[in-house]
C-alpha positions as CSV (number, residue, x, y, z in Angstrom):
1,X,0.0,0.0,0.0
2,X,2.6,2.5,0.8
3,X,4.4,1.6,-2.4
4,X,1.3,2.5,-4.2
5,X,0.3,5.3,-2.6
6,X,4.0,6.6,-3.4
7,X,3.4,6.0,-7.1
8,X,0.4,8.0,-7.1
9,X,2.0,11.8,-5.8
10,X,2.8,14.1,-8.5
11,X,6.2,13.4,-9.2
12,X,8.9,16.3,-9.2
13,X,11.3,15.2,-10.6
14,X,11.2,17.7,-13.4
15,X,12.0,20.4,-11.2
16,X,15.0,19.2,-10.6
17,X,16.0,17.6,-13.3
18,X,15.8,21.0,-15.3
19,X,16.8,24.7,-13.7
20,X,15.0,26.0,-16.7
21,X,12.0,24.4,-16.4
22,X,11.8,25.1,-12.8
23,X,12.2,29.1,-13.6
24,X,9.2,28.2,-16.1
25,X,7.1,26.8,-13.9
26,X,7.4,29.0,-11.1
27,X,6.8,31.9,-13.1
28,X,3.9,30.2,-14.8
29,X,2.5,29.6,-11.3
30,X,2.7,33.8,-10.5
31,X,1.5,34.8,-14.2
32,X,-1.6,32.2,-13.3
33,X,-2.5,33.5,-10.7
34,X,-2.6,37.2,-11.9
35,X,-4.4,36.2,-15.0
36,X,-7.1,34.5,-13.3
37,X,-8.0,37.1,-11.1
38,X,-8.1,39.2,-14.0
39,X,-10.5,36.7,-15.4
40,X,-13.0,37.4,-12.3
41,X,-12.3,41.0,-13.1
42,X,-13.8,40.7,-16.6
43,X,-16.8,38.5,-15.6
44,X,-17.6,41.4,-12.7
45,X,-17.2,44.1,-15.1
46,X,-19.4,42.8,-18.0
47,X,-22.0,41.8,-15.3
48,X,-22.4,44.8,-14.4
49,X,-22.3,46.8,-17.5
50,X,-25.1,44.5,-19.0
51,X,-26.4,42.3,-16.7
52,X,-26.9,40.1,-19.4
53,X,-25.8,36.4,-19.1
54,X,-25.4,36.6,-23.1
55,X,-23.3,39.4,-22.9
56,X,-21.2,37.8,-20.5
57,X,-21.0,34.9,-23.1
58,X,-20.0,36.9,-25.6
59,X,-16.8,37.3,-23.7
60,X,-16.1,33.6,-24.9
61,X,-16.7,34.4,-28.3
62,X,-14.5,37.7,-28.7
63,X,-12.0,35.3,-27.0
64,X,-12.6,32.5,-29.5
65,X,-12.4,34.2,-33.0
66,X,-8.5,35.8,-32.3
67,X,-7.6,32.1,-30.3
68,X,-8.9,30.1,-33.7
69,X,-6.9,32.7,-36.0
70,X,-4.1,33.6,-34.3
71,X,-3.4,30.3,-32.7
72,X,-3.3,28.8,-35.9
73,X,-0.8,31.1,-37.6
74,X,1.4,30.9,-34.0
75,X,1.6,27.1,-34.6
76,X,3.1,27.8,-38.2
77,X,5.4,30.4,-36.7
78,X,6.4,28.4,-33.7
79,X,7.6,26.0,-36.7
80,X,9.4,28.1,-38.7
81,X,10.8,31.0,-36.0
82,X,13.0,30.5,-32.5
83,X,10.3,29.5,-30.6
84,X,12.1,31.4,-27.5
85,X,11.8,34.4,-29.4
86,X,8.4,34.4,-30.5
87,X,7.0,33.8,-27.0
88,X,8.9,36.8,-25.4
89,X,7.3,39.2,-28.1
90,X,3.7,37.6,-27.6
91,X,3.9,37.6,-23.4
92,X,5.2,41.5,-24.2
93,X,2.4,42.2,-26.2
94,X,-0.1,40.6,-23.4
95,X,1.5,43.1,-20.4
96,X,0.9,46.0,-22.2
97,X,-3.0,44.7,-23.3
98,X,-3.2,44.2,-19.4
99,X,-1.9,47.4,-18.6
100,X,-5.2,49.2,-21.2
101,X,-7.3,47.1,-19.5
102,X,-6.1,48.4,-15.8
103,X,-6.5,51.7,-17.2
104,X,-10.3,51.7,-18.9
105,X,-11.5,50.6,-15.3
106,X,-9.3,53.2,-13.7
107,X,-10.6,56.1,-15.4
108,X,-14.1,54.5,-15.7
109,X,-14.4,54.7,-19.3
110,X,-17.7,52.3,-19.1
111,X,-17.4,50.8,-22.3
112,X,-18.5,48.0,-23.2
113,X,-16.6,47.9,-26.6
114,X,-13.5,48.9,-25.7
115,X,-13.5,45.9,-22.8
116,X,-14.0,43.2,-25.0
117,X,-11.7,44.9,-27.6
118,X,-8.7,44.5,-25.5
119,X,-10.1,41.0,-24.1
120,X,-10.0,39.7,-27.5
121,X,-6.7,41.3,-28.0
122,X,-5.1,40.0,-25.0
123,X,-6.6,36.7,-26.0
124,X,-4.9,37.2,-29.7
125,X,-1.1,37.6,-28.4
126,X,-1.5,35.0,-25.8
127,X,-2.9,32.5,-28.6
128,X,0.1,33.3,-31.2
129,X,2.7,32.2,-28.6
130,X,1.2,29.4,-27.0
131,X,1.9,26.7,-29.9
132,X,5.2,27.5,-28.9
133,X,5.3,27.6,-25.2
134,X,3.8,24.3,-25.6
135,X,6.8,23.4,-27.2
136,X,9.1,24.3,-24.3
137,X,8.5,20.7,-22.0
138,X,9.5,18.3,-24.8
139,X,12.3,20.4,-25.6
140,X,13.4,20.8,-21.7
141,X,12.7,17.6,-20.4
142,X,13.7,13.7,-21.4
143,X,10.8,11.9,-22.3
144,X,10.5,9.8,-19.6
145,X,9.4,13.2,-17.5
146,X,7.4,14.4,-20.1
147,X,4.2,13.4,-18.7
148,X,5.6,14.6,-14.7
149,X,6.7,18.0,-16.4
150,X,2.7,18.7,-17.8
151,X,1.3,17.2,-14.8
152,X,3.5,20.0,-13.0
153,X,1.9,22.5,-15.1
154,X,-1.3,21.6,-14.6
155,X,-1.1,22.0,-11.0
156,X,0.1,25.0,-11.2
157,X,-2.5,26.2,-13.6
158,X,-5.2,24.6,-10.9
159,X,-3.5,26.0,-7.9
160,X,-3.7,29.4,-9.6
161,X,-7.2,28.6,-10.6
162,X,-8.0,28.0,-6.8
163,X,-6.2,31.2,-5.3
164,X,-6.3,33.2,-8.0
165,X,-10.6,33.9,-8.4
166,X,-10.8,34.3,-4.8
167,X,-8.1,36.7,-4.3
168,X,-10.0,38.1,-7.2
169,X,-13.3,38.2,-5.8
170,X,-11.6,40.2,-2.6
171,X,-9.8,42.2,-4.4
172,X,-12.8,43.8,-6.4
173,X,-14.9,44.6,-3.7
174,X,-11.8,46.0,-1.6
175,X,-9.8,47.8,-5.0
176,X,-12.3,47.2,-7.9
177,X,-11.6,45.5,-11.4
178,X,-8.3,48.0,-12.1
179,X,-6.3,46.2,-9.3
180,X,-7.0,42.6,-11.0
181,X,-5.8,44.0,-13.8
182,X,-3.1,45.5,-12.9
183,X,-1.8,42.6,-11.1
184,X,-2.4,40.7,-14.4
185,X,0.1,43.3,-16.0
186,X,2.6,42.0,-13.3
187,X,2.0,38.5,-13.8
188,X,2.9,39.2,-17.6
189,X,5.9,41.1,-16.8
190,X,7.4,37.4,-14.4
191,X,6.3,35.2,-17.5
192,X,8.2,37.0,-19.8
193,X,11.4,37.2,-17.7
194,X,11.3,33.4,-17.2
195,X,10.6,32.9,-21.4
196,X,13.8,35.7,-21.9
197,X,16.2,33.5,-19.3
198,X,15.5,30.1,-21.3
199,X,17.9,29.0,-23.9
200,X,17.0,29.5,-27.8
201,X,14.6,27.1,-29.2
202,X,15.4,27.1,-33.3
203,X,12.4,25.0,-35.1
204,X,13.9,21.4,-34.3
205,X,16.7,19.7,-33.7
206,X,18.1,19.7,-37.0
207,X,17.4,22.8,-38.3
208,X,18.6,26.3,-37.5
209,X,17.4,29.9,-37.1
210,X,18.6,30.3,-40.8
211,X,17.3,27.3,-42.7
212,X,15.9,28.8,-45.7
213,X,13.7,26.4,-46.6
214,X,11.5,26.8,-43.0
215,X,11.7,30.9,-44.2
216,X,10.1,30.4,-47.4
217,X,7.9,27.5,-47.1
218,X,3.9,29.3,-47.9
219,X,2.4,29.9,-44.2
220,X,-0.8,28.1,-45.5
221,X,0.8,25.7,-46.3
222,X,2.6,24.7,-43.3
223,X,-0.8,25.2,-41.6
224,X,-2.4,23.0,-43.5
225,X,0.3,20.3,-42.8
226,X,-0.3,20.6,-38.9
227,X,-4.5,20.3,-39.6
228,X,-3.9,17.2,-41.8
229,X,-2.3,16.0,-39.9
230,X,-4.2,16.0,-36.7
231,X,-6.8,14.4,-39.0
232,X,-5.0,11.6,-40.3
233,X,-3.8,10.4,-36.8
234,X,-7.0,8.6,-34.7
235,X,-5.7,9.5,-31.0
236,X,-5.2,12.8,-32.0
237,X,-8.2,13.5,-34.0
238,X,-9.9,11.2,-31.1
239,X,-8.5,13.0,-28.3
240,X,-9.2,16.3,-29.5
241,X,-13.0,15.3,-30.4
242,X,-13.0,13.7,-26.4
243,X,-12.0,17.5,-25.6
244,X,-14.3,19.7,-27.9
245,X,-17.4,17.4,-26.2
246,X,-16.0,18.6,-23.0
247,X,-15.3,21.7,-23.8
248,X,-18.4,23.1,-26.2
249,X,-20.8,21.1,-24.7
250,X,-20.7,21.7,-21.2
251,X,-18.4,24.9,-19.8
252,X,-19.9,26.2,-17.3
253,X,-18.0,29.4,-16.5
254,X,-20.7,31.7,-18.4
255,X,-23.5,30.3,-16.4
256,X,-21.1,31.9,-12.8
257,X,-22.6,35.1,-12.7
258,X,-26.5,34.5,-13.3
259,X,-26.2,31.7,-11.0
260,X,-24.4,33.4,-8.5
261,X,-27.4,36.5,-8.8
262,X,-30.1,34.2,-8.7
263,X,-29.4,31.4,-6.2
264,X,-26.9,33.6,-3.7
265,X,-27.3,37.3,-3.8
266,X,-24.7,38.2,-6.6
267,X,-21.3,38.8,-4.2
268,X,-18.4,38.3,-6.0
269,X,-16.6,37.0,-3.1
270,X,-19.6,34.1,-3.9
271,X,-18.8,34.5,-7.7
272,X,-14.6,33.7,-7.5
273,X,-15.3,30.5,-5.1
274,X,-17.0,28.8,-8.2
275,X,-13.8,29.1,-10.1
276,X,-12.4,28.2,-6.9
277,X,-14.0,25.5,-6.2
278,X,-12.9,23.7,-9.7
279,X,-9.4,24.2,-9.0
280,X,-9.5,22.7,-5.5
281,X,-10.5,19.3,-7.3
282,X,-7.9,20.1,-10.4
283,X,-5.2,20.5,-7.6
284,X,-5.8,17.3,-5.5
285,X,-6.2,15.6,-8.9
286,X,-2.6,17.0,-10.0
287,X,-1.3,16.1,-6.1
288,X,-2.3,12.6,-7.0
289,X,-1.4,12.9,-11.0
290,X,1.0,10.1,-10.6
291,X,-1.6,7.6,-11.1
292,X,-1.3,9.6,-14.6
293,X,1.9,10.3,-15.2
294,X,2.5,6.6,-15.0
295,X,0.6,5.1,-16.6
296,X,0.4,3.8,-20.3
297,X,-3.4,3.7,-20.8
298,X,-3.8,7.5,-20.9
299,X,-6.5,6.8,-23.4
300,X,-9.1,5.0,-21.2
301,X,-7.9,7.9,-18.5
302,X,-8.8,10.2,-20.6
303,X,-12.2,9.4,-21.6
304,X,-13.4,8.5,-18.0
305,X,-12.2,11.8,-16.8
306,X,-14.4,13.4,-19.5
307,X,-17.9,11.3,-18.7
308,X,-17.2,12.5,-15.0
309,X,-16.5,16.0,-15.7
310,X,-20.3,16.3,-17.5
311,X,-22.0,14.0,-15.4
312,X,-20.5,16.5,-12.2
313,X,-21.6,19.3,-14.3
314,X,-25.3,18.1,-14.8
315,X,-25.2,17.5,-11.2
316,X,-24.2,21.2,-10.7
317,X,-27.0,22.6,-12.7
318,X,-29.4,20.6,-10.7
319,X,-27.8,21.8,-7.2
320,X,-29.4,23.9,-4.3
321,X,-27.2,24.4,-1.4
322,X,-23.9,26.2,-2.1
323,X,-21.9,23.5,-0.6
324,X,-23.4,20.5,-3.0
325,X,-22.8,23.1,-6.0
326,X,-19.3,23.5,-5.0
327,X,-18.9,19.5,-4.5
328,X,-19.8,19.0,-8.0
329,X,-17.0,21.7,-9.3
330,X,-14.9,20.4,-7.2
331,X,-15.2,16.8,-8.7
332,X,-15.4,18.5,-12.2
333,X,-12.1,19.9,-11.8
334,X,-10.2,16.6,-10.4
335,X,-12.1,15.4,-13.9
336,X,-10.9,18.3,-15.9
337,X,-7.5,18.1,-14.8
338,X,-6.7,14.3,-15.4
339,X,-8.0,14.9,-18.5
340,X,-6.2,17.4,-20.0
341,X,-2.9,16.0,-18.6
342,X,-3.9,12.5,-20.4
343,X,-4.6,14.3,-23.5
344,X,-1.3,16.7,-23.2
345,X,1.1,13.8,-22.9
346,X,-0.8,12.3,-25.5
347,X,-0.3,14.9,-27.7
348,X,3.5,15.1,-26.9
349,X,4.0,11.5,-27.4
350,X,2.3,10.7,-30.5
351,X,3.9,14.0,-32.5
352,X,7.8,14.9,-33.9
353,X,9.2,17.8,-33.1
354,X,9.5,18.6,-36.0
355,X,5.5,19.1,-36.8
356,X,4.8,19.6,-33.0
357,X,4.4,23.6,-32.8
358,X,1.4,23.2,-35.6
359,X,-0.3,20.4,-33.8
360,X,0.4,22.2,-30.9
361,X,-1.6,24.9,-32.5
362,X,-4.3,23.1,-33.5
363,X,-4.7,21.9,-29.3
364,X,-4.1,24.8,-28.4
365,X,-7.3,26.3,-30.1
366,X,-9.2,23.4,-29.2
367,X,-8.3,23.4,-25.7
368,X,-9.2,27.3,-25.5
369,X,-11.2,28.4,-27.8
370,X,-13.3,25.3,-27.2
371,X,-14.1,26.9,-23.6
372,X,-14.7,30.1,-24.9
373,X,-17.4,29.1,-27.9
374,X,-18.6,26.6,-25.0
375,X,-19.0,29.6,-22.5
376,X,-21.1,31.6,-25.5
377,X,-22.9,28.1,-25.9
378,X,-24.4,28.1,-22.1
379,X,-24.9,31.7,-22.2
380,X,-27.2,31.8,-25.2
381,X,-28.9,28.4,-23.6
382,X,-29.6,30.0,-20.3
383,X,-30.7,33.5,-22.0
384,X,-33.3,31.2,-23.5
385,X,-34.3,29.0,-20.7
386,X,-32.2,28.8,-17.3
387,X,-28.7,28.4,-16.2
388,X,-29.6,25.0,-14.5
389,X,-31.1,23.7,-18.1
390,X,-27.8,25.0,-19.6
391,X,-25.8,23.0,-17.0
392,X,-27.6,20.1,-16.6
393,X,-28.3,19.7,-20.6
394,X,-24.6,20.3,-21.6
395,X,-23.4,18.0,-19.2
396,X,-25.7,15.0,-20.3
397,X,-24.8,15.7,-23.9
398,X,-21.0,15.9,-23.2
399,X,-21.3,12.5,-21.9
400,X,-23.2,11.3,-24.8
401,X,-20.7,12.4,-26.8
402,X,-17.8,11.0,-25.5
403,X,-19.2,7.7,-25.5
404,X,-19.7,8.3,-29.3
405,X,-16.1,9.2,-29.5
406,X,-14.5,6.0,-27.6
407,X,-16.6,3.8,-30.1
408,X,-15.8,5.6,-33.7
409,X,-12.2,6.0,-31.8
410,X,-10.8,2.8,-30.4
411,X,-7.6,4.1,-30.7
412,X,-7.7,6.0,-27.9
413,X,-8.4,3.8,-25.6
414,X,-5.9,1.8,-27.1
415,X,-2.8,3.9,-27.0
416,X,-0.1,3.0,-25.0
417,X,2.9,5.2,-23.6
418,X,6.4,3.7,-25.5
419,X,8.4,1.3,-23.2
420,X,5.1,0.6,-21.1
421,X,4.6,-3.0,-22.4
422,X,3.9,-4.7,-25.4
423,X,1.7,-2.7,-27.9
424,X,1.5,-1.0,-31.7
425,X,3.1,2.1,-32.1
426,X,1.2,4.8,-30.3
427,X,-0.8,6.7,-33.3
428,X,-1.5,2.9,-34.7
């Protein structure tokens, strides 16, 4: 037992196996935090603006049209620029959108434009150098801590998610939205010192800054390369379908506010313990994430994370008391984080190098701009009915769907992590 139970903590050794990646990390871990009370911030502000659960979906939506576009093109340039470089320009870009934003709430400019103009912005520069920041574990890290290295930043990215919403929620009602956002601005400002200390990333490992032929090779066409394929391969295209029912079916994070006005008196202090709530189960999911990290059937992990993230979001929609609703984010976010780390080391595992910054791209819009046209999903459904009928209906049909997925894909559940046993190759 105490074997076992020493196999399932998250394993570190990443952080010391690599100084670089532990810079990474910990300033990921501060520019999470920052970002996601800057997330509250925006959810407050277009609340009360509008007072319009659509409108507050529409956040997702201004989100989602620069992530799809721009995430794209930054898979494309992740593959053809020092990927170092490109992600110290974008995380520049994103400090300075984070310092507007501080400023439209300081001098109360009260429009409703310019917010989402700068959210979709912010969401733009962050989506052009992500394909490549999602380069940066395989590239740090052997491969036998790949998985350990994402299950680090998943934690991370949850432990954020817990503090971070709540500080948020605080922070409004003590300093108003400006001081999220200015924080966010800081967050930016640690990220982009960690990205400017790493090493320089050319394409891949045999190719340099200067190979002509990455230069002058049509940007369409190297796009086009990363979609196909991500099409051609089943636990990709699998994996990524397991996601998108997870993701546009049942997000929930549109559905916060109205809740939160309806069923508990519309403090925000109430509002930032939803988001809360779904990092406390991400986090002890990632504290136990070795039961992930090593294992080789991330497939069938996968997919049972994702049936127990909807069914714990139907549940949700049909809550009362605040503690049950916060029981069913909590489990949804254990759910949500084993799946996404599955899927990540998937991902890694079944791609080169050499074609990973465009199928990194291609996640990378799935994985958030999937949320985002889910979040304008559930706030158009509960503008037309209820917030518990666009809960408890999108988590039904994600699980519908990723029961479709695991039967039209057995090759996710199939896929096995090289040197775990005997086994096809892993995209077979």
């Amino acid at each position: 037992m105490s074997g076992w139970f020493r196999r399932g903590l998250l394993d570190l050794g990443p952080l010391r196996a690599s100084t670089d990646f532990r810079r990474l990390w910990v300033s990921g871990l501060v520019s999470g935090l920052a970002t996601q009370m800057s997330v509250v911030a925006v959810l407050y502000q277009v609340w009360e603006l509008t007072g319009s659960p659509v409108w507050v979906g529409v956040i997702g939506l201004v989100q989602a049209v620069p992530m799809i576009v721009l995430g794209l093109l930054g898979g494309a340039v992740a593959d053809a620029l020092d990927r170092r470089a490109v992600v110290v320009r974008t995380t520049a870009l994103q400090a300075l959108v984070a310092t507007a934003l501080a400023l439209q709430s300081v001098l109360d400019v009260g429009s409703l434009a310019l917010l989402l103009g700068l959210v979709a912005l912010q969401a733009g520069c962050g989506a052009l150098g992500a394909p490549a920041r999602r380069t940066f574990v395989k590239r740090l890290l052997p491969a036998r801590l790949l998985a350990a290295g994402i299950a680090l930043h998943m934690i991370g990215f949850q432990a954020s998610l817990m503090v971070g919403p709540a500080v948020g929620g605080l922070m409004i009602g003590v300093a108003g939205v400006g001081a999220c956002y200015a924080v966010n601005a800081g967050g930016f400002l640690v990220s982009l010192w960690a990205a400017y200390r790493l090493p320089p990333m050319p394409p891949h490992e045999q190719a340099t800054d200067a190979d002509p032929r990455l230069r002058l090779r049509p940007v369409l066409v190297s796009l086009w390369e990363g979609v196909r394929l991500t099409a051609r391969r089943p636990v990709l295209r699998g994996s990524f379908a397991v996601d998108l029912a997870a993701t546009l079916l049942a997000f929930p994070v549109a559905l916060f506010p109205m809740i939160n006005e309806v069923r508990f008196g519309g403090d925000p202090a109430t509002l930032g313990l939803f988001l809360s709530a779904i990092a406390v189960g991400g986090l002890l999911a990632g504290v136990a994430s070795g039961l992930v990290t090593r294992s080789a059937h991330l497939g069938w992990i996968q997919l049972g994370a994702a049936t127990v993230w909807g069914a714990a979001l139907a549940g949700f929609g049909l809550a009362g008391p605040l503690w049950l609703a916060l029981a069913f984010l909590a489990v949804a976010g254990a759910a949500d984080t084993t799946s996404v780390t599955s899927r990540a080391a998937m991902v890694q595992l079944d791609t080169d190098d050499r074609m990973l910054g465009r199928v990194s791209s291609v996640e990378h819009v799935i994985s958030i701009a999937g949320p985002d046209l889910g979040n304008f999903r559930a706030g158009v459904v509960a503008g037309l009915w209820s917030p518990a009928v666009a809960a408890f209906g999108g988590g039904v049909a994600c699980v519908v769907a990723v029961v479709a997925v695991a039967v039209t894909h057995p090759q996710v559940a199939r896929f096995r992590v090289p040197g775990h046993g005997a086994g096809g190759p892993p995209g077979s």
